[in-house]
C-alpha positions in Angstrom: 2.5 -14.5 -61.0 -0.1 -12.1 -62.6 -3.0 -14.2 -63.6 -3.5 -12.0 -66.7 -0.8 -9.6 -68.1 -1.5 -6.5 -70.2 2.1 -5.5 -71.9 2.0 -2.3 -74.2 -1.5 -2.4 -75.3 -2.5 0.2 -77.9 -6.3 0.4 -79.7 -7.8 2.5 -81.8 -10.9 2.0 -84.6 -9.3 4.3 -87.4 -9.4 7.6 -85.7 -7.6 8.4 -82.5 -6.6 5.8 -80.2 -8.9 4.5 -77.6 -5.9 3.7 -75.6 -1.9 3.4 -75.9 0.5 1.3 -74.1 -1.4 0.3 -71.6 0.1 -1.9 -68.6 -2.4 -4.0 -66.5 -1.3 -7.1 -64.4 -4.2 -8.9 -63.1 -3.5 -10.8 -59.2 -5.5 -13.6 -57.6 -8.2 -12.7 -55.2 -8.5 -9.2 -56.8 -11.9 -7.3 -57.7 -11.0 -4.7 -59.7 -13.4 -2.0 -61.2 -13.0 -0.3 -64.2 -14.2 2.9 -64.9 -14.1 5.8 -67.2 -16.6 8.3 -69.6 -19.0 6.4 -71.6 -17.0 6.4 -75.2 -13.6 6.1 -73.2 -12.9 2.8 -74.4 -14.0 0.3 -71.5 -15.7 -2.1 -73.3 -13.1 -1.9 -75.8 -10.6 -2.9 -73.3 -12.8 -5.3 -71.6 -12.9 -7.4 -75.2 -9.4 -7.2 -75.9 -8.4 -9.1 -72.0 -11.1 -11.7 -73.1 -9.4 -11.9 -76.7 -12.3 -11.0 -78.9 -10.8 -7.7 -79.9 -7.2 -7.7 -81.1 -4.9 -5.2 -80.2 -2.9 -3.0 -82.9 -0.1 -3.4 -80.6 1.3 -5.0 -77.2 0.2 -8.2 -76.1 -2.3 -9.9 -74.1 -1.1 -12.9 -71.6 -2.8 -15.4 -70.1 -1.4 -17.8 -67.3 -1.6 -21.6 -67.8 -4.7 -23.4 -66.9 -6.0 -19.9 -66.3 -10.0 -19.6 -67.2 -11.4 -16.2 -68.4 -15.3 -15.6 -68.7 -16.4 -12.5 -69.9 -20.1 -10.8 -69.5 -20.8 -8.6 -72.1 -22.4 -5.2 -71.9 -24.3 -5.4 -75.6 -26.6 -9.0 -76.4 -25.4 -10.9 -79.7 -28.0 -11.0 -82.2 -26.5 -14.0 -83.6 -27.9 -17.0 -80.3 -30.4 -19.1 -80.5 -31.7 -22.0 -79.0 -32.4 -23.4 -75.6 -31.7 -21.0 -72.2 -29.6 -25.0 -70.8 -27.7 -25.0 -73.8 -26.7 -21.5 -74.1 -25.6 -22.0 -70.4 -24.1 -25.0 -70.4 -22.1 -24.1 -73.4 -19.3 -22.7 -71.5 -18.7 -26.1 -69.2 -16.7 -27.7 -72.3 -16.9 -31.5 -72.3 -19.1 -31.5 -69.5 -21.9 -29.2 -70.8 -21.7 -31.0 -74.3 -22.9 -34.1 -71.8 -25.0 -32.6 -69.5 -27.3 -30.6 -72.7 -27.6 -34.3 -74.7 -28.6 -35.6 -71.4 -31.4 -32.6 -70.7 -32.8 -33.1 -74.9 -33.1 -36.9 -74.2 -34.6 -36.7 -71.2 -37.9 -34.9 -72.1 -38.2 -36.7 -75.6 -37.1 -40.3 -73.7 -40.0 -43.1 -73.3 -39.7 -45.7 -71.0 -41.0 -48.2 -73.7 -38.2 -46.8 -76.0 -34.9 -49.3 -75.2 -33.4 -47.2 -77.1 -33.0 -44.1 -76.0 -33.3 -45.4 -72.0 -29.9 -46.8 -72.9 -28.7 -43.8 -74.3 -29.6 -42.2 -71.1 -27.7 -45.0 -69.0 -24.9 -44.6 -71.1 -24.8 -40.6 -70.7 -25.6 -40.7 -67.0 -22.5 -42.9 -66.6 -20.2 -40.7 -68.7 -21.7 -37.6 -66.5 -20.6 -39.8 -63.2 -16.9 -40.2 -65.3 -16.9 -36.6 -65.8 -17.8 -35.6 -62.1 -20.6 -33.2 -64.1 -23.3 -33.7 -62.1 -22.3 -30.9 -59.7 -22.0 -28.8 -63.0 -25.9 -29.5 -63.2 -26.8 -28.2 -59.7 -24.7 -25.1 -60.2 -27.3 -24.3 -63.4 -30.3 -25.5 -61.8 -30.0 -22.7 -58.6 -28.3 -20.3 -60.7 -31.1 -20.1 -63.2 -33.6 -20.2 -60.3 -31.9 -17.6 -58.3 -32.2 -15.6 -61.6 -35.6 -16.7 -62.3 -35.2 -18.4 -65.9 -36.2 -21.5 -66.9 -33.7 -23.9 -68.8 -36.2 -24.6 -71.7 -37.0 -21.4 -72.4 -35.8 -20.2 -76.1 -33.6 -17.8 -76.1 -34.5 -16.2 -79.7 -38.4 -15.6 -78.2 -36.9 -13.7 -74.6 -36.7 -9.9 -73.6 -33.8 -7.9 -74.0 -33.3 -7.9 -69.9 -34.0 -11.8 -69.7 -31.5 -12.5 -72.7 -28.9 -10.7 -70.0 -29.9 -13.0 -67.4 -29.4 -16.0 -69.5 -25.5 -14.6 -70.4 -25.1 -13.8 -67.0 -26.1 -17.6 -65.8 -23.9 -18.5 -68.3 -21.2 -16.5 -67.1 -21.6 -17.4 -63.7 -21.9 -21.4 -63.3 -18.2 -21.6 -65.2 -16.9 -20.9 -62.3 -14.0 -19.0 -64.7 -9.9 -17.8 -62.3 -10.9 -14.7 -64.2 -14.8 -13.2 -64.4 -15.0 -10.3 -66.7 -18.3 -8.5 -66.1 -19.5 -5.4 -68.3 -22.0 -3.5 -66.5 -23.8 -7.1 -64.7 -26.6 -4.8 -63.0 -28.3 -3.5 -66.2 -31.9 -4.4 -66.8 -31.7 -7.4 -62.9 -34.7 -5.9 -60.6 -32.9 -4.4 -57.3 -33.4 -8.2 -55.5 -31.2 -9.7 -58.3 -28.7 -7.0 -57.8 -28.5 -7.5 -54.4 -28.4 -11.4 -54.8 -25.3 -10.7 -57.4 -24.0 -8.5 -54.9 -23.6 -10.8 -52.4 -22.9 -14.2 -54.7 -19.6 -12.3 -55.8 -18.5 -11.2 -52.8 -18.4 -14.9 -51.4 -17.8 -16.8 -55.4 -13.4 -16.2 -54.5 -12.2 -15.5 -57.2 -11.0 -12.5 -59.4 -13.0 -10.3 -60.9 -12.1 -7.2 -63.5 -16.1 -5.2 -63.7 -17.3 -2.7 -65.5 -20.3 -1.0 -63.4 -22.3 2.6 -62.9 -23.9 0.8 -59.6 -22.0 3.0 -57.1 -23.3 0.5 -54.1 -21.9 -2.4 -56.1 -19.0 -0.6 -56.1 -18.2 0.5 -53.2 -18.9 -3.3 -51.2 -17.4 -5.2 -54.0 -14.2 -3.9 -55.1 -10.4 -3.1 -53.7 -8.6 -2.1 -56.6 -10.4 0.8 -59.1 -8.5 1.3 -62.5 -9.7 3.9 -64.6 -9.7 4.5 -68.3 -8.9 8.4 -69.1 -8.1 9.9 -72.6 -6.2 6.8 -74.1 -3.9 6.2 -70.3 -4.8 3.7 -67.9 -4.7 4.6 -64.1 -4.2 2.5 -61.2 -5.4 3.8 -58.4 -4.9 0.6 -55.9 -7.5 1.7 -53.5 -11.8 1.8 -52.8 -13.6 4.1 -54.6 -14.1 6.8 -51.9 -10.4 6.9 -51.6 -10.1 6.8 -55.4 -12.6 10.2 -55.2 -10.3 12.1 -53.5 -6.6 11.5 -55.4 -8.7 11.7 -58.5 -9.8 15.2 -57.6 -5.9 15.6 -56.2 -4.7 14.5 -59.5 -6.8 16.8 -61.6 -6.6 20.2 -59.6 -2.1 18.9 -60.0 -2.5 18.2 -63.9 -4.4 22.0 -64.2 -1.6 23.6 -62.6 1.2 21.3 -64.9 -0.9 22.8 -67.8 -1.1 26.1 -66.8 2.6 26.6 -66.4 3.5 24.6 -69.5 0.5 26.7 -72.1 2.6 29.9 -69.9 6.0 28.9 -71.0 4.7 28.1 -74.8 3.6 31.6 -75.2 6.8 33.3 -73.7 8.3 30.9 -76.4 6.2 32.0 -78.9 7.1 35.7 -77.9 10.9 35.4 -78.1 10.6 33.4 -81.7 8.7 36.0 -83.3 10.7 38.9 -81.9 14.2 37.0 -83.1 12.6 37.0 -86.8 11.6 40.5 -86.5 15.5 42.0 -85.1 16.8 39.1 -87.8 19.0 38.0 -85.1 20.7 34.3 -85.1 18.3 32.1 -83.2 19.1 29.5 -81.0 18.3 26.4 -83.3 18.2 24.0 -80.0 15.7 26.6 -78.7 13.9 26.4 -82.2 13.4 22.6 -82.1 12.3 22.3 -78.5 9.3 25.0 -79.5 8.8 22.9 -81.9 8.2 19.7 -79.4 6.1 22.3 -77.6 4.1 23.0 -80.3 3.0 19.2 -80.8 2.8 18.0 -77.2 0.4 20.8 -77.0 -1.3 19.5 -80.3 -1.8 16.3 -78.9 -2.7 17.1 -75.1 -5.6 15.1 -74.8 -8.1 17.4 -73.1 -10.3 16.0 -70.0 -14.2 15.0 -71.1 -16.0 17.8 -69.4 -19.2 16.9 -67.4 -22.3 16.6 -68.6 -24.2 20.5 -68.8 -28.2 19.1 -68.2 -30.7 21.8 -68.0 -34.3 20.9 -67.9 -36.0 23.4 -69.3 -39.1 23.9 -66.9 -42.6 25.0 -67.7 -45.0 27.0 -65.5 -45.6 25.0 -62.2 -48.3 22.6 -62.2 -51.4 22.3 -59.4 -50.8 21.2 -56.3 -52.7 18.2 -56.8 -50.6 16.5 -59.8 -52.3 13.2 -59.7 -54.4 11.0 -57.9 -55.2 6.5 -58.4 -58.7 5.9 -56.7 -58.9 2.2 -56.2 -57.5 1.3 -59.2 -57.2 -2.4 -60.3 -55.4 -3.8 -63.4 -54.9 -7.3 -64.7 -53.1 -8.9 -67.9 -54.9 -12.6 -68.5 -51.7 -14.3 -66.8 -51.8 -12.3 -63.7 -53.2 -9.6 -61.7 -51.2 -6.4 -61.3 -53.1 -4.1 -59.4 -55.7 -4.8 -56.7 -57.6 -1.7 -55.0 -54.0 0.6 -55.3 -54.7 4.3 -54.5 -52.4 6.8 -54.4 -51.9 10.7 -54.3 -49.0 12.7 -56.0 -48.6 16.5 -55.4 -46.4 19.3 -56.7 -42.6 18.4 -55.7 -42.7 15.0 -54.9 -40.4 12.6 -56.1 -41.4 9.0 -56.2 -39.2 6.0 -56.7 -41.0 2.5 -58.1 -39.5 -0.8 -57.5 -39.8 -4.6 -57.6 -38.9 -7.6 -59.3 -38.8 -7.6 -62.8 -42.3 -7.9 -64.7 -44.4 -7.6 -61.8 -45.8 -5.1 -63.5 -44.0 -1.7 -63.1 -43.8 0.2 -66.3 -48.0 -0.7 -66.7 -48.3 1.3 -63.5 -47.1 4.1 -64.8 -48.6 3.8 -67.9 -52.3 3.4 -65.4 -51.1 6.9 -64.0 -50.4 8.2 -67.2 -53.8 7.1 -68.9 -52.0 4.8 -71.6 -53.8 2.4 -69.8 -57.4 2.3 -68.4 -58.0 0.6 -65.2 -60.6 -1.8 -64.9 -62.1 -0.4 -61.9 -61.1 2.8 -60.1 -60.1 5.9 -61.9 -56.9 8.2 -61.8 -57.6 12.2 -61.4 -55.5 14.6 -63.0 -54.6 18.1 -61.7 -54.3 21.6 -63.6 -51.3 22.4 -66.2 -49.3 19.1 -66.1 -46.8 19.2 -68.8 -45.4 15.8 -69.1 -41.6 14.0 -70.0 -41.7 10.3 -70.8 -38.6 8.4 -70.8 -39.0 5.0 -71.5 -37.2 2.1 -70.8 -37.2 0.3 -74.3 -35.5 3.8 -75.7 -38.8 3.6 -78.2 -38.6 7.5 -78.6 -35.3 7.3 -80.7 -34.7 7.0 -84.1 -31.9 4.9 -85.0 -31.9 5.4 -88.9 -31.5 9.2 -88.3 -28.6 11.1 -86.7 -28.1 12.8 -83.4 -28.6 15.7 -84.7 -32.1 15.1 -86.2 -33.3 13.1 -82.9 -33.0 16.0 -80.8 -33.5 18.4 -82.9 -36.2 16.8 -86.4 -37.2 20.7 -87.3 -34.2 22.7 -87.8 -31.0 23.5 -86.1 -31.9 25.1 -82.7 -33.8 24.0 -79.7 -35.9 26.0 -77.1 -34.4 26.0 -73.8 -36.4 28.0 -71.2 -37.4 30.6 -73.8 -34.4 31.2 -75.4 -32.5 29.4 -79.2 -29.9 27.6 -78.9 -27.6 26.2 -81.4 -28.2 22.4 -81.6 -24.4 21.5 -82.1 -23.8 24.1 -78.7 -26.7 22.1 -77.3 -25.4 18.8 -77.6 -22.3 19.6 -76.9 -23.3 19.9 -72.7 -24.3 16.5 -73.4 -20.5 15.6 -74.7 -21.6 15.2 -78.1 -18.4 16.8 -80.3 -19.6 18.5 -84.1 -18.8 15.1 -85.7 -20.3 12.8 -83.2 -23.5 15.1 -83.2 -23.8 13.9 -87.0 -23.6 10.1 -86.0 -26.3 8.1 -86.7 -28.1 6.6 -83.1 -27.4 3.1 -84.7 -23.7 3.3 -84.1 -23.9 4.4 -80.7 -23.0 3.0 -77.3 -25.6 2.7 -74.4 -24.3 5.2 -72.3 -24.5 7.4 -75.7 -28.0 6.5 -76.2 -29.1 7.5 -73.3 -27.3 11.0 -73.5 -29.0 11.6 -76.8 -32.4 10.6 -75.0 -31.7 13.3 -72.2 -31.0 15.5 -74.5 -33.9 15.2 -76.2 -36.1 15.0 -73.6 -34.6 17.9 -72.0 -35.1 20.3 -74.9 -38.9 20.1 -73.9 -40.7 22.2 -70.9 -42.3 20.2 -68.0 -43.0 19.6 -64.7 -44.1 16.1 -64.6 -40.4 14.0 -65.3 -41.5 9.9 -65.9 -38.1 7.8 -66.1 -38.6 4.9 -66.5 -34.7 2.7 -66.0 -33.0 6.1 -66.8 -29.2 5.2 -65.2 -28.9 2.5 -67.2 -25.3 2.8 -69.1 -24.3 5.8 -67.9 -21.3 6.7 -66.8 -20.9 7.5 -62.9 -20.4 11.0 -63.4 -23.3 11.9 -65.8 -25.1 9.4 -63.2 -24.5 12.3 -60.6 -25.0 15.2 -62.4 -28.7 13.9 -63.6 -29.1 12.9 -59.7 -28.5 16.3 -58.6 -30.6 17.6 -61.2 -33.4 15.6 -60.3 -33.1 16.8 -56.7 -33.1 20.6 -57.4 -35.5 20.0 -60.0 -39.0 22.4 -58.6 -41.2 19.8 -60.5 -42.7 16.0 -59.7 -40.6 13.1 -60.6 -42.1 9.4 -61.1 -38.8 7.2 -61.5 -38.7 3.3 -61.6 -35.1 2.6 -60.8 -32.9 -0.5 -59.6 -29.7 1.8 -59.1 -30.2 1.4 -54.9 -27.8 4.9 -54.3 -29.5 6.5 -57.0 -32.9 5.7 -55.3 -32.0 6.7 -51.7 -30.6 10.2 -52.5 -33.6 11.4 -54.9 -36.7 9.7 -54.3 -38.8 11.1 -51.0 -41.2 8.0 -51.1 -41.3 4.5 -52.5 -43.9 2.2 -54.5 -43.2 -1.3 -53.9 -44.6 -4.3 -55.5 -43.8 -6.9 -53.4 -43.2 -10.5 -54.1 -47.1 -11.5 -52.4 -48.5 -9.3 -55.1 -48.9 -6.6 -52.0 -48.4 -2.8 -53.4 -47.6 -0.7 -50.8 -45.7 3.0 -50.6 -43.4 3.4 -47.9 -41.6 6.8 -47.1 -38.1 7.0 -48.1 -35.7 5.0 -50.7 -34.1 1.9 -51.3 -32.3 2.1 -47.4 -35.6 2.7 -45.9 -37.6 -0.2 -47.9 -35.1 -2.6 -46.4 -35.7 -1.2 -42.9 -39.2 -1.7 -43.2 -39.2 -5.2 -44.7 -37.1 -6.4 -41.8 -39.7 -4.9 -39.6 -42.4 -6.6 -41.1 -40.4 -9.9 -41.3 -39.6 -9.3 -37.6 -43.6 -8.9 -36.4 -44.5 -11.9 -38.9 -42.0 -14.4 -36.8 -43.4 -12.7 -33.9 -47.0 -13.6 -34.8 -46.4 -17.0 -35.8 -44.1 -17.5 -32.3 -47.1 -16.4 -30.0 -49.5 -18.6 -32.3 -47.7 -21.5 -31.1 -48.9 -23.9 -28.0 -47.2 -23.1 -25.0 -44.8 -25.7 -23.0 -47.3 -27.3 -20.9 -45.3 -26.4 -17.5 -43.1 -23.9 -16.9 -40.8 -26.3 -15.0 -38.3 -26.7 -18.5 -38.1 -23.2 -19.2 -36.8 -23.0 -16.5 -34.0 -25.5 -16.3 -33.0 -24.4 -19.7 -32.0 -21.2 -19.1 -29.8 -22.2 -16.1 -26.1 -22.3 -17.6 -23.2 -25.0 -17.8 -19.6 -24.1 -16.6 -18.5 -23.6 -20.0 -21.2 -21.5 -20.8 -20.6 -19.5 -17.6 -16.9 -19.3 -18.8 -18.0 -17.5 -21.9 -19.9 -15.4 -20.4 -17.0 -14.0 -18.3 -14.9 -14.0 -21.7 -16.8 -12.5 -24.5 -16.2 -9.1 -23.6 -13.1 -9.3 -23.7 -12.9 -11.1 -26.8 -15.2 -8.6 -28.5 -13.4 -5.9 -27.5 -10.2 -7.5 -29.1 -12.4 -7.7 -32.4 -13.5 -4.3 -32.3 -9.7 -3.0 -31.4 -8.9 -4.9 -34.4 -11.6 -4.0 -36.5 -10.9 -0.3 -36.3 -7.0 -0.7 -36.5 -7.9 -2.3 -40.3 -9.9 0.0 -41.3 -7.8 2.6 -40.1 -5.0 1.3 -42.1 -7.5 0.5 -45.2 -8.6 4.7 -45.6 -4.7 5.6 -45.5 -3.3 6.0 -48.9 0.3 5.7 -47.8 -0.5 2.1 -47.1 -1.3 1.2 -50.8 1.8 3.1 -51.6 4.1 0.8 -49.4 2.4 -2.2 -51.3 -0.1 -3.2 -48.3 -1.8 -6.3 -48.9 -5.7 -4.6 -49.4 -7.0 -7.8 -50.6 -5.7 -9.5 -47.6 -7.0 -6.9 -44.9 -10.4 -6.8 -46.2 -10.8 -10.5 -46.3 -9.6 -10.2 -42.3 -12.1 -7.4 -42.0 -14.8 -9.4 -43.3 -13.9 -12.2 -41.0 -13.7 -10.3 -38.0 -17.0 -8.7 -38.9 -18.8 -11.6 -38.8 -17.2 -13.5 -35.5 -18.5 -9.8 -34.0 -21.9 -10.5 -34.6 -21.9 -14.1 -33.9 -20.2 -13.5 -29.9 -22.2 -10.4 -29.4 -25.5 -12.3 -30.3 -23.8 -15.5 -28.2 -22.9 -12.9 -25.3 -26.7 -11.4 -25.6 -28.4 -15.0 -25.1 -26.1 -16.1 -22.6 -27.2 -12.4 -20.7 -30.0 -12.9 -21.0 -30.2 -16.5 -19.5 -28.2 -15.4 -16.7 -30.2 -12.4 -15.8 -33.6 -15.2 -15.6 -31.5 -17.5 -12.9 
């Protein structure tokens, strides 16, 4: 039995519908992503399965004793109050216990007899209500997601308020966990922590996400959203790329013979009124039904046109940090960090969240002044800031007017254009370009910011958190753009694929307070940590006494019967595994074998268990070697 059940769901907001009669059953042990165009309704459908949006139609079921916890994409302005009772809200009777327990015990005297008896009374009605395990699960998720449970919520950042929602999310431990776009505004560390915490939490999961890493280790079912129709694809996202692209080039072709037909229609009616013959009225009507299905073909959302419009090149020498050192009263940012950027390069900055990112690129940008050390600019640097806060946009006024406060037409590359034309490439429509920014979705706001940006000449690009609620396939286009783009790019980013296919170099600020550039992206960073990691235990192994005789080593590597067993056995049982291995995910690329209703969620559990007993006899196998070889 489905878990949740989605039964002829239809939506709209008062114009056309975001979706109609949409079937969706939910299974156990499924991670579903959901994708689709920003605007396409995800969100919207997101709401209605956790029942704070009402369908016009259809209906929305449940299973008994089935728990549904729901992230959302967009922060409620209407929270307050401590970051433990904001979490613990969500635990029912047992977070009602556990928060009056936390409030006591900071304000509790031990020469009150009061309130120490109040706190014997809750502790034993915490023990009744087996909550304590409830209070561990907020303690380590809070830490892991470095809050604090008395901060206030009302005085936090927009990216830690998401944290605290996410926490709260998380230590419900919900059947169902509904996450709208989880990876906005975490640092890459937290990502990859979340990453891995929901590929072990076992349970089902429906997520809304542009992180294409995320997606690709994390789900085994994609759904997609597209012009009002939901699509179930059954199947990993590569898979998923190819039908889709299957499905489209099929649906062009269906078109192009139907729009064919219409006009031959269209032909033979106006001829019959012109001889004044009889015309066949069953002929007649069925133009007719023509004539609206056509109407109400539901077009597909083009992609996204970006064109930077590029000014003359800059020097070679863009921009160079001599020794530069920066501090903020609480914490030192900077220590002695030099740095050269020439024409072309393309520079990815990363590291945990207010370590101190943005000020570096404000230090290399002169918004800030050092306090020692000085950064040298080259010759004709024209430069594009887009900042993480979305400061540059002004929500009172329309799209229209943000892109474009002067007139009606932008410059791009020497040339006016149109501004409704303009924003059009950015999938504004003639009505939607004459929305106010208030209104607007994330994804939407960041289009609008692109577009804005882009209507400007330069050769010096600074994004700062630029994927950020865009849709996958705008995230792609403004990837490829970035890559062909003939200028210098600065980009802080915690979108790990987005990093390792642009950036040529990293900036890292490590957790030690170390800033270091390594070459490469995200891949390569991870590769060198573990080499660092791997000399450090090195190090501190040789900076250890050595065994007084070399008479133990010895005996110790001299191996037992059953060991000598294994030894004979493990290749054998690893080639098993591997024979295995490959038959699975043989069987998980083949579309046919979601068609025959192959249990995917299954197989990849399997996968991942096989996987891991791998590793654990070919590092057993290894040792044992090893030991042998020293006899």
């Amino acid at each position: 039995m489905a878990l949740v059940s989605l039964q002829s769901v239809s939506l709209s907001f008062g114009g056309a519908p975001l979706f109609e009669n949409l079937n969706l059953q939910i299974e156990k042990n499924q991670s579903i992503c959901l994708l689709g165009r920003n605007g396409a309704g995800k969100t919207s459908l997101m709401r209605t399965i956790a029942g704070e949006v009402k369908p016009d139609s259809g209906s929305v079921q449940v299973s008994q004793g089935v728990r549904v916890s729901y992230f959302a994409q967009k922060i409620p302005d209407n929270l307050s109050g401590s970051v433990f009772s904001l979490i613990a809200a969500g635990l029912g009777r047992s977070g009602e216990l556990l928060v009056r327990y936390h409030e006591l015990e900071k304000t509790c005297s031990p020469d009150n007899h009061e309130s120490v008896a109040q706190i014997e009374r809750l502790r034993h009605q915490i023990e009744e209500a087996d909550a304590w395990n409830c209070l561990d699960e907020i303690g380590r998720v809070t830490s892991r997601l470095d809050i604090e449970s008395d901060w206030l919520y009302e005085n936090l950042s927009g990216g830690q308020k998401r944290r605290v929602l996410l926490a709260a999310a998380l230590v419900s431990k919900p059947d169902v966990l509904l996450l709208d776009e989880p990876t906005n505004h975490l640092d890459i560390e937290t990502v990859a922590w979340l990453e891995d915490f929901l590929q072990r939490i076992g349970i089902t999961i429906l997520f809304v996400t542009h992180d294409r890493m995320l997606l690709r280790r994390l789900s085994n079912r994609i759904i997609e959203l597209d012009r009002g129709r939901l699509y179930d694809w059954s199947c990993g996202y590569d898979i998923f790329l190819q039908r889709k692209e299957e499905l489209l080039a099929a649906e062009a072709k269906d078109w192009e013979r139907f729009d064919k037909k219409l006009a031959q229609e269209e032909v033979w009616i106006r001829r019959g009124i012109k001889a004044r013959r009889t015309r066949n009225e069953g002929r007649v009507r069925a133009l007719k039904k023509m004539r609206e299905e056509r109407r109400q073909r539901r077009q597909h959302v083009g992609r996204v046109n970006m064109q930077l419009a590029m000014s003359q090149d800059s020097g070679r020498d863009v921009l160079e940090a001599r020794n530069i050192s920066f501090a903020w009263p609480d914490r030192q940012i900077l220590r002695d960090f030099s740095l050269k950027v020439t024409r072309g390069d393309k520079i990815g900055v990363i590291g945990p969240n207010g370590c101190g990112k943005t000020t570096l690129i404000k230090l290399l940008l002169g918004q800030l002044a050092p306090h020692s050390g000085e950064v040298v600019y080259g010759t004709n640097l024209e430069v594009l800031y887009y900042d993480q806060m979305r400061e540059q946009l002004d929500e009172s006024r329309t799209v229209w007017e943000n892109v474009a406060p002067a007139g009606d037409t932008v410059e791009i590359d020497g040339r006016s254009v149109h501004i409704i034309g303009y924003l059009q490439n950015f999938l504004f429509t003639p009505d939607r370009a004459k929305t106010k920014v208030s209104v607007l979705s994330g994804g939407e706001r960041n289009r609008v910011m692109l577009a804005k940006l882009f209507a400007q000449p330069a050769n010096l690009l600074v994004l700062d958190e630029p994927t950020n609620d865009l849709d996958v396939e705008t995230l792609e286009l403004l990837e490829e753009m970035l890559v062909d783009f003939p200028g210098t790019v600065l980009l802080i980013c915690h979108d790990r694929t987005f990093l390792n296919n642009v950036v040529s170099s990293t900036i890292v600020f490590a957790e030690n307070g170390e800033v270091r550039e390594i070459v490469g992206g995200y891949d390569d960073w991870l590769a060198d940590r573990a080499l660092r990691e791997e000399e450090a235990r090195k190090k501190a192994a040789a900076a250890r006494p050595a065994p007084r005789s070399e008479e133990p080593a010895k005996r110790q590597t001299k191996l037992s019967f059953k060991e000598k067993q294994d030894l004979q056995q493990l290749p054998g049982l690893i080639e098993q595994k591997e024979l295995e291995i490959s038959q699975i995910e043989q069987k998980l690329s083949d579309p046919e074998f979601y068609k025959t209703g192959g249990a995917a969620a299954d197989l990849a559990a399997r996968l991942n268990q096989l996987e891991e007993e791998l590793l654990i006899d070919m590092q057993r196998w290894e040792d044992l070697q090893t030991r042998h070889d020293q006899q």
